[in-house]
C-alpha positions as CSV (number, residue, x, y, z in Angstrom):
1,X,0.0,0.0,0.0
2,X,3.4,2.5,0.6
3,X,4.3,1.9,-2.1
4,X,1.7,2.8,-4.3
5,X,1.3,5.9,-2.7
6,X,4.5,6.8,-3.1
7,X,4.6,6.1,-6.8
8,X,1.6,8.2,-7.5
9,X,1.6,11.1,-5.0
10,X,3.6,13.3,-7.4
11,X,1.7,12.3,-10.8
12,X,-1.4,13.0,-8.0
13,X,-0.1,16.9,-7.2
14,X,0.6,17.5,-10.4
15,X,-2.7,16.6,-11.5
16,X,-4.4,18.5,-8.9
17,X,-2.6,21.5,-10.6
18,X,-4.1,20.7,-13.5
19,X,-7.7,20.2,-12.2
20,X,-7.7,23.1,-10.5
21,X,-6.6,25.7,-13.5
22,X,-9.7,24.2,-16.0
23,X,-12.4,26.8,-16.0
24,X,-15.6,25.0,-14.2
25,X,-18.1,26.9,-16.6
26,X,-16.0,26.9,-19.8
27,X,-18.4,25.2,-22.6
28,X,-17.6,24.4,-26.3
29,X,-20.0,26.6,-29.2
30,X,-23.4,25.1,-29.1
31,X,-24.8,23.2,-31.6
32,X,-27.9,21.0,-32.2
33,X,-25.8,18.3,-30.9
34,X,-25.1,20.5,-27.3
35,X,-28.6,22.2,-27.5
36,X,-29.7,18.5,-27.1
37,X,-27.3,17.7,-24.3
38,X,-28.2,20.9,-22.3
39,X,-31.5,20.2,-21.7
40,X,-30.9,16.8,-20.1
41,X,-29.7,16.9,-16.5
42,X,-28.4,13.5,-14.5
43,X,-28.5,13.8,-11.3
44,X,-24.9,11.9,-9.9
45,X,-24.6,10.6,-6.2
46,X,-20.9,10.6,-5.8
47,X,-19.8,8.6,-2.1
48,X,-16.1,8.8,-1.4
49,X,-16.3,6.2,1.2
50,X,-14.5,7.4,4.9
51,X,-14.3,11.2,3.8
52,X,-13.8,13.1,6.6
53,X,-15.3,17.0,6.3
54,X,-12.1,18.1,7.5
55,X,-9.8,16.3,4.8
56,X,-10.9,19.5,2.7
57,X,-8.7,21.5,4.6
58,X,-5.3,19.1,4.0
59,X,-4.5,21.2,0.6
60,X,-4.8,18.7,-1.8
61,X,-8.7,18.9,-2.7
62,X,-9.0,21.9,-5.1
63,X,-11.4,20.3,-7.0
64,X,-14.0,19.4,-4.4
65,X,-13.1,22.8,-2.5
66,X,-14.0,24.9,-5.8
67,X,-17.4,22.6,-6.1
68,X,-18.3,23.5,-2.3
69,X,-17.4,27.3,-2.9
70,X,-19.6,27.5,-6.1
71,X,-22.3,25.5,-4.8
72,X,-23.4,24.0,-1.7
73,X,-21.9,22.3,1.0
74,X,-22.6,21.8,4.6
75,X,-20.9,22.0,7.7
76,X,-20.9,18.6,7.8
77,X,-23.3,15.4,7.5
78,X,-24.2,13.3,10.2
79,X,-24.7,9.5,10.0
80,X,-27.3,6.9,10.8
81,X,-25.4,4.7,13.8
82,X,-23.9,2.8,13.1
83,X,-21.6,4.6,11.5
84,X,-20.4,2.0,9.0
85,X,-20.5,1.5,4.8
86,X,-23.8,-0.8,4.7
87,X,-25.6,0.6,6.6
88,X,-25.2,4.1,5.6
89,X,-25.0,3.8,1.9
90,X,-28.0,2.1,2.2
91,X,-29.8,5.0,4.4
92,X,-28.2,8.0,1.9
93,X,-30.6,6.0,-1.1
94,X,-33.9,4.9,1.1
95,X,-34.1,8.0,3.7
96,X,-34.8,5.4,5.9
97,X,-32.7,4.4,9.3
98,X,-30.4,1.1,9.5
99,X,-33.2,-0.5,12.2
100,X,-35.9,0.9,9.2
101,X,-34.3,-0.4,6.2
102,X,-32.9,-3.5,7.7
103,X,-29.2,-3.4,6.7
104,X,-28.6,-3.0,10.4
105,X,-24.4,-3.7,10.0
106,X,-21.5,-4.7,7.7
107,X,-22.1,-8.3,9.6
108,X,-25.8,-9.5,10.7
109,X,-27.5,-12.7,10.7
110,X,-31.2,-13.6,10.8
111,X,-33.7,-15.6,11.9
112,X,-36.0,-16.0,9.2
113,X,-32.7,-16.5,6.4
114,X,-30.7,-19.7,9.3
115,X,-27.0,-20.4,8.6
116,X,-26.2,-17.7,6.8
117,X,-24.2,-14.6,7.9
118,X,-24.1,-11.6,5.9
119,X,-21.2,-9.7,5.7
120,X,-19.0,-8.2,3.3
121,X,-17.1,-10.8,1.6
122,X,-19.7,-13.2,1.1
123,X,-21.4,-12.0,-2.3
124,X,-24.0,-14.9,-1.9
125,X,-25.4,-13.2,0.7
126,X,-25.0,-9.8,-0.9
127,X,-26.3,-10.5,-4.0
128,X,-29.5,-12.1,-2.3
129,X,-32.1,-9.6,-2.4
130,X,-33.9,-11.0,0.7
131,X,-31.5,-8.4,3.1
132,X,-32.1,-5.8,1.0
133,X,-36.0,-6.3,0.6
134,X,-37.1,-3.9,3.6
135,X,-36.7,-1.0,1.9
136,X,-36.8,0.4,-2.2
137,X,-33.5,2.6,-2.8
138,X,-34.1,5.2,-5.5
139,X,-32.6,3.2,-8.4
140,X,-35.4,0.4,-7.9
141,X,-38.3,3.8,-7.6
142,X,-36.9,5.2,-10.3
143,X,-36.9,1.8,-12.4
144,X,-40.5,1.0,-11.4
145,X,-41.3,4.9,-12.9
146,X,-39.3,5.2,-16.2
147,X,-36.6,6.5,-14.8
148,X,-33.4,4.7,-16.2
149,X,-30.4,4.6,-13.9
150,X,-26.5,3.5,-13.7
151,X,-25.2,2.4,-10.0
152,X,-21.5,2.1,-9.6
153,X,-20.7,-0.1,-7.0
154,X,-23.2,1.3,-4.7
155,X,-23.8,-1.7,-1.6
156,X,-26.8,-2.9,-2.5
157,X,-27.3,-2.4,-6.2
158,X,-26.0,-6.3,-7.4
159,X,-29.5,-7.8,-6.0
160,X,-32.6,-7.9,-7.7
161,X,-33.9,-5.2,-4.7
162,X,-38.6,-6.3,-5.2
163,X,-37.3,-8.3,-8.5
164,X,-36.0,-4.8,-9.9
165,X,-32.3,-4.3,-11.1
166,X,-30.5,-0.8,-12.2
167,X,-30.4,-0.2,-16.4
168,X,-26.8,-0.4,-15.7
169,X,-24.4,-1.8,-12.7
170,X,-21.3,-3.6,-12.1
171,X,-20.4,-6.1,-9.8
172,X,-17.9,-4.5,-7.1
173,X,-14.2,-5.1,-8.3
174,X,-11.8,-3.2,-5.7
175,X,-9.0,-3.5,-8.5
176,X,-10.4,-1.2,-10.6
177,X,-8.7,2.4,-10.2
178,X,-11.0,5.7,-9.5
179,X,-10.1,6.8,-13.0
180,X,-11.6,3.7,-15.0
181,X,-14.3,4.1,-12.6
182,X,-15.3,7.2,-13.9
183,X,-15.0,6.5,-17.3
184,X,-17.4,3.7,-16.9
185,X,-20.1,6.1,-15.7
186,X,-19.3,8.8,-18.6
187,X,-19.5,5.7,-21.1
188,X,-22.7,5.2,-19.8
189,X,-24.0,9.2,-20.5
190,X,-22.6,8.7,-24.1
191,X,-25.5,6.1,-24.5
192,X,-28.2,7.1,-26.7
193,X,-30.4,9.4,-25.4
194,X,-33.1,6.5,-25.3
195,X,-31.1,4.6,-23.0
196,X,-29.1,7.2,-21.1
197,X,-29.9,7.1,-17.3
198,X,-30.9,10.1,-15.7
199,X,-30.1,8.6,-12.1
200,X,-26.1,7.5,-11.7
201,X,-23.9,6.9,-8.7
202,X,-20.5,6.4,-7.9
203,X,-18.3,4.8,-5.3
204,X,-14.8,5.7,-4.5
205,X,-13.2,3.3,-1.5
206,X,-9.6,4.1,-1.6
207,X,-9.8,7.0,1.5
208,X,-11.3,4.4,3.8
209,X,-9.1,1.7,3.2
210,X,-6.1,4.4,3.9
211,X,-8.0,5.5,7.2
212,X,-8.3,1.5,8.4
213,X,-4.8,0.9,7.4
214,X,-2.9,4.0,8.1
215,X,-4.9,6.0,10.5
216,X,-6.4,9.4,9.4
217,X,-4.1,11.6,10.6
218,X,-1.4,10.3,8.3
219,X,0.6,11.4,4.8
220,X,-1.6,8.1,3.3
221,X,-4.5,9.4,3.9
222,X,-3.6,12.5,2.5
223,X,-2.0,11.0,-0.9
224,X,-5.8,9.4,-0.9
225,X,-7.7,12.3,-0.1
226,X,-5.8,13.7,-3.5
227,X,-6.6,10.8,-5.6
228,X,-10.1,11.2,-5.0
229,X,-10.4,15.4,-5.8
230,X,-8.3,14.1,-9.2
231,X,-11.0,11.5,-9.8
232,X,-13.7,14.3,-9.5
233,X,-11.6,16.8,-11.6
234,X,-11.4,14.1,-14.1
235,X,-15.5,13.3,-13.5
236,X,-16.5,17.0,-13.7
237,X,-14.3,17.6,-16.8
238,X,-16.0,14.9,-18.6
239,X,-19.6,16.5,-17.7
240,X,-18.0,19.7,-19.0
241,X,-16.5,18.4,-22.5
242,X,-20.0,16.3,-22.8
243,X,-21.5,19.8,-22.5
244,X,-23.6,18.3,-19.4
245,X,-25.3,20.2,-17.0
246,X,-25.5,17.5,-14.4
247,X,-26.2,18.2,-10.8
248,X,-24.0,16.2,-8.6
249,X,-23.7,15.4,-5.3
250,X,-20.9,14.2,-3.5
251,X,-21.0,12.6,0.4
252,X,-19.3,10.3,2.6
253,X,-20.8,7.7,4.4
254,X,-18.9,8.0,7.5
255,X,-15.8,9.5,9.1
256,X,-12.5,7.7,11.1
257,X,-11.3,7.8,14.0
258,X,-7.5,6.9,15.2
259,X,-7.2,3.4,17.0
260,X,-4.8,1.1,18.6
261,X,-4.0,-2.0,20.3
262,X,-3.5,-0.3,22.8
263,X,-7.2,1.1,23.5
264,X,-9.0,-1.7,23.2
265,X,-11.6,-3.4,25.7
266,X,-11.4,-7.5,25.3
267,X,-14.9,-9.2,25.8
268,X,-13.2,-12.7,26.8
269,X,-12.4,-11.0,29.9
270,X,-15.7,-10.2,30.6
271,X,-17.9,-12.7,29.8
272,X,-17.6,-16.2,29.4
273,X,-17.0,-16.5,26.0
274,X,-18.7,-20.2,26.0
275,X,-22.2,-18.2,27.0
276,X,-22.5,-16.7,23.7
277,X,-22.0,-15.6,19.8
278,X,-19.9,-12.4,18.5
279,X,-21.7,-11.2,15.7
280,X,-19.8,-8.2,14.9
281,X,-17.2,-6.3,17.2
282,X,-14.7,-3.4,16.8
283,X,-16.3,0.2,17.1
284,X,-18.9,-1.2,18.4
285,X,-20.1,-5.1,19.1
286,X,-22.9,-7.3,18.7
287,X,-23.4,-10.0,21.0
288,X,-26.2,-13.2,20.7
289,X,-26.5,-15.3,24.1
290,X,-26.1,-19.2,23.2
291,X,-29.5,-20.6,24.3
292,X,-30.6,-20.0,27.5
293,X,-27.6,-18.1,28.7
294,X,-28.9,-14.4,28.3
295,X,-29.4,-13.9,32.2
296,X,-25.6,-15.2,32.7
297,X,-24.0,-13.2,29.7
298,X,-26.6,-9.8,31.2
299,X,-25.0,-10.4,34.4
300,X,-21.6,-9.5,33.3
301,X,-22.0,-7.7,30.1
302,X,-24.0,-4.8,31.6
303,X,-21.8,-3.9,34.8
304,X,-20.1,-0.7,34.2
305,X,-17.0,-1.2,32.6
306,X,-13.9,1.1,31.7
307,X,-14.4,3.0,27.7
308,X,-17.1,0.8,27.3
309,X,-21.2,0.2,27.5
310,X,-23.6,-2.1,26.8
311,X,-27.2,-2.5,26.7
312,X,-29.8,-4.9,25.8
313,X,-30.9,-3.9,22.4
314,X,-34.1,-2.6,23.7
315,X,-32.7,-0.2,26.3
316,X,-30.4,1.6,23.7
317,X,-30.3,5.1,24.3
318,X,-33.5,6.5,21.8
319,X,-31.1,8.8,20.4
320,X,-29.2,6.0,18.2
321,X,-32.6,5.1,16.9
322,X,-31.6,1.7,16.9
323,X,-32.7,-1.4,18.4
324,X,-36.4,-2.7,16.8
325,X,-35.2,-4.4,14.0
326,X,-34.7,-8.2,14.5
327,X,-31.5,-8.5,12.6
328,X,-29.6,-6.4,16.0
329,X,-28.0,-8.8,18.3
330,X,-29.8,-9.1,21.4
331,X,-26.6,-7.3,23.3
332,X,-24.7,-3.6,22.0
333,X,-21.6,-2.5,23.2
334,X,-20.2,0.9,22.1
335,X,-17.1,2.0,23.0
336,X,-15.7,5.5,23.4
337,X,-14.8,7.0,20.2
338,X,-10.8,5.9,19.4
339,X,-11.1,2.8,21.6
340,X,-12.0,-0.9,19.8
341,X,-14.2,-4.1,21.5
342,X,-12.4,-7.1,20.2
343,X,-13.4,-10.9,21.0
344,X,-10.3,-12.1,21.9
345,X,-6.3,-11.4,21.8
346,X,-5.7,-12.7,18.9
347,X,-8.1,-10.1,17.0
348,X,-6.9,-7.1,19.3
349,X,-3.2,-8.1,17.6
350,X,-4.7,-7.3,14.6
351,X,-6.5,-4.4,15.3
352,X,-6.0,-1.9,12.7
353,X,-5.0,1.8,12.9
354,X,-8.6,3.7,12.0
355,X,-12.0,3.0,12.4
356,X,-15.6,3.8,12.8
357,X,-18.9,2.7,13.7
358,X,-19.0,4.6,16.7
359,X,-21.5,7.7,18.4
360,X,-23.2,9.1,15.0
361,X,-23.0,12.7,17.1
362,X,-19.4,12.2,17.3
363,X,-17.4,14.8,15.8
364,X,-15.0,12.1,14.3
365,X,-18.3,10.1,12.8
366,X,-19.0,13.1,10.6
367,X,-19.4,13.2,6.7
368,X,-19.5,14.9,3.9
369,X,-21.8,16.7,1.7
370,X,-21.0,18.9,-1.5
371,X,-23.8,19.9,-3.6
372,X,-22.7,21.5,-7.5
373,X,-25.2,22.2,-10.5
374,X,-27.8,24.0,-12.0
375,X,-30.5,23.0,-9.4
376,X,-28.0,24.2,-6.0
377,X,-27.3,27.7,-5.1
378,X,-24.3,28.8,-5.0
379,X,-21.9,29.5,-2.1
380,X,-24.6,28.2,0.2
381,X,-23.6,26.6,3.5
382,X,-25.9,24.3,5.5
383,X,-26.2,23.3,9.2
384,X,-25.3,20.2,10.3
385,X,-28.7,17.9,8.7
386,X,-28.9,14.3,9.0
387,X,-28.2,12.2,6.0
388,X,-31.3,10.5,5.6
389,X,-32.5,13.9,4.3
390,X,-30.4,13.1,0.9
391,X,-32.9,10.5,-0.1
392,X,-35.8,13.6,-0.7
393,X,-33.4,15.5,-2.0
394,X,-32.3,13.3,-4.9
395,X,-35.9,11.6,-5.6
396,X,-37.0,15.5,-6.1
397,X,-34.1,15.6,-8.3
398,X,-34.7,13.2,-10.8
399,X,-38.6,13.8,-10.7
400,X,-40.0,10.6,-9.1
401,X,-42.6,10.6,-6.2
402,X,-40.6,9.9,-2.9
403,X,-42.0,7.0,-0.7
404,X,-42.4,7.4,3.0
405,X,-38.9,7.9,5.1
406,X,-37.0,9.5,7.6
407,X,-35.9,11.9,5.9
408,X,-36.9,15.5,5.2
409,X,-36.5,17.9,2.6
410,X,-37.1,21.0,4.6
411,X,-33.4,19.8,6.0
412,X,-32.0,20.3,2.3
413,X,-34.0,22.7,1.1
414,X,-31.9,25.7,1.5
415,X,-29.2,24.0,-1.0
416,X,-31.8,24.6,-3.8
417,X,-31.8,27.6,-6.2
418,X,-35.7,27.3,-6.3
């Protein structure tokens, strides 16, 4: 991972250079061809996964920096809890909660689908729409009405979501570089215009995996922070040559927070680990009793303990709005923000530099959200709004009736030019 960083940071600074200096409004002499283009308008969700509000400030974003200062941005975004990719990405796309939509973590099992555990590397689980089926993201809406679409990697969008797919998707593939990325996505606005999508979205995972590897507060972070402004510079300039007037908006899911082995809390020295199942753990843990052993894992679990608290999934502070859905693990524990629950010794040796899941209030939890097009304002700054208002926002977008949510427009309204 060094070393790639290494071998692109300079080619990366040089292209910011380059990004930076092209003229944002700059368009080529219209003709019938661009009269054409002008009057359609995608509407682009852009997530750079782990994008922390304050990685604008680093120096090496003068792409998304120019967006923000000619169009919208807002102090920052906050996230459903848990603050993690699934669940998130999910939420920014139905409006509704993780206990609402049911994606409730990265890892989850569930009663009613036995054996199986969902989690991120296992695409039969992933591609099997039954964990995605409480709840219709835009792309499956906007199917259902006309509305053609193009998802880039977004979680969720390889299932058959009510037996609906996008018009056009790919299957995840981490190997493929930000820059082909966004080629794929202006490949797909070159499509006729009968089968151009007016709904796309993009995915960019590099920053994370620096934040997990590296830490945030570190020169790889940095060096990916930049590679993700040049694959919006190189995004943006495509709209421009294409003569598109798109309106795009860019979040993050989540933020990171700086870990170590040292801060971590070990549940094996808790409870009996014999008494009951880990179902996730790390910023936060879930924890299933083994059959009639909830009463001798309670007894333990929920004393007061040091950077650490638990609760039984119905006694979670109302705040996290979290809890109802049956796919939680009967036990929570949340850590404070920096400091890891791991099962066991072996997994605190390989606990990793950055992470998150943690308090969605948390200042380190926060995300982003940049707003840039002919429907946003211009040099508008919003409060701090929660992100399951960007689901209204986009379905009012693209033109499509928005089904009920959590979400609400009033939150984003003030990013609109009407």
């Amino acid at each position: 991972m060094k070393s790639f960083y290494a071998k692109t940071f300079a080619f990366t600074l040089l292209a910011l250079s380059l990004a930076a200096c092209a003229p944002m409004s700059q368009k080529p002499v219209a003709d019938a061809a661009t009269t054409r283009a002008a009057e359609y308008r995608p509407v682009i969700l852009v997530s750079i996964d782990g994008f922390k509000p304050d990685y604008l400030n680093r120096g090496v974003t003068p792409r998304l920096n120019a967006l923000a200062a000619s169009g919208v941005r807002a102090e920052t975004m906050r996230p459903s809890f848990p603050s993690i990719t699934f669940p998130n990405h999910y939420t920014l796309v139905t409006g509704l909660r993780p206990d609402h939509h049911g994606i409730v973590g990265n890892t989850m099992e569930d009663s009613k689908i036995p054996g199986v555990r969902f989690r991120l590397g296992n695409s039969s689980a992933v591609l099997d729409r039954r964990w995605w089926d409480e709840a219709e993201p835009v792309w499956v809406t906007a199917e259902k009405n006309n509305v053609r679409s193009a998802i880039m990697f977004w979680p969720g969008s390889e299932a058959a979501i009510h037996g609906v797919r996008p018009s056009e998707y790919r299957p995840f593939d981490g190997k493929l570089s930000p820059s082909d990325r966004v080629d794929t996505m202006l490949a797909w606005l070159d499509k006729p215009a009968s089968s151009r999508p007016q709904f796309l979205t993009l995915y960019f995972d590099q920053v994370d995996h620096a934040g997990h590897e590296f830490g945030p507060d570190t020169p790889e972070v940095t060096e990916a922070v930049a590679s993700a402004d040049v694959a919006i510079a190189r995004l943006m300039e495509g709209l421009r040559t294409r003569n598109l007037d798109a309106n795009v908006i860019i979040v993050s899911d989540h933020g990171m927070a700086a870990t170590s082995p040292e801060r971590t809390v070990q549940l094996d020295k808790i409870v009996n680990p014999a008494l009951y199942t880990v179902v996730t753990y790390g910023s936060y843990a879930g924890i299933d009793p083994k059959p009639g052993q909830e009463e001798a894992v309670a007894k333990d679990l929920l004393k007061t303990h040091e950077h650490m608290q638990c609760w039984k999934k119905e006694n979670i502070p109302a705040r996290y709005e979290y809890g109802q859905n049956p796919r939680v693990p009967r036990f929570v524990c949340l850590p404070e923000v920096s400091w890891l629950v791991m099962p066991d010794a072996a997994a605190v040796a390989k606990a990793g530099k950055g992470a998150h899941g943690y308090d969605n209030q948390s200042k380190e939890m926060q995300a982003l959200f940049i707003a840039n097009g002919p429907a946003f304002k211009q040099g508008a700054v919003l409060p701090t709004f929660d992100n399951v208002s960007v689901y209204p926002l986009i379905m009012k977008l693209i033109h499509v009736p928005a089904l009920p949510s959590d979400g609400k427009l009033e939150s984003v309204q003030g990013a609109l030019a009407q």
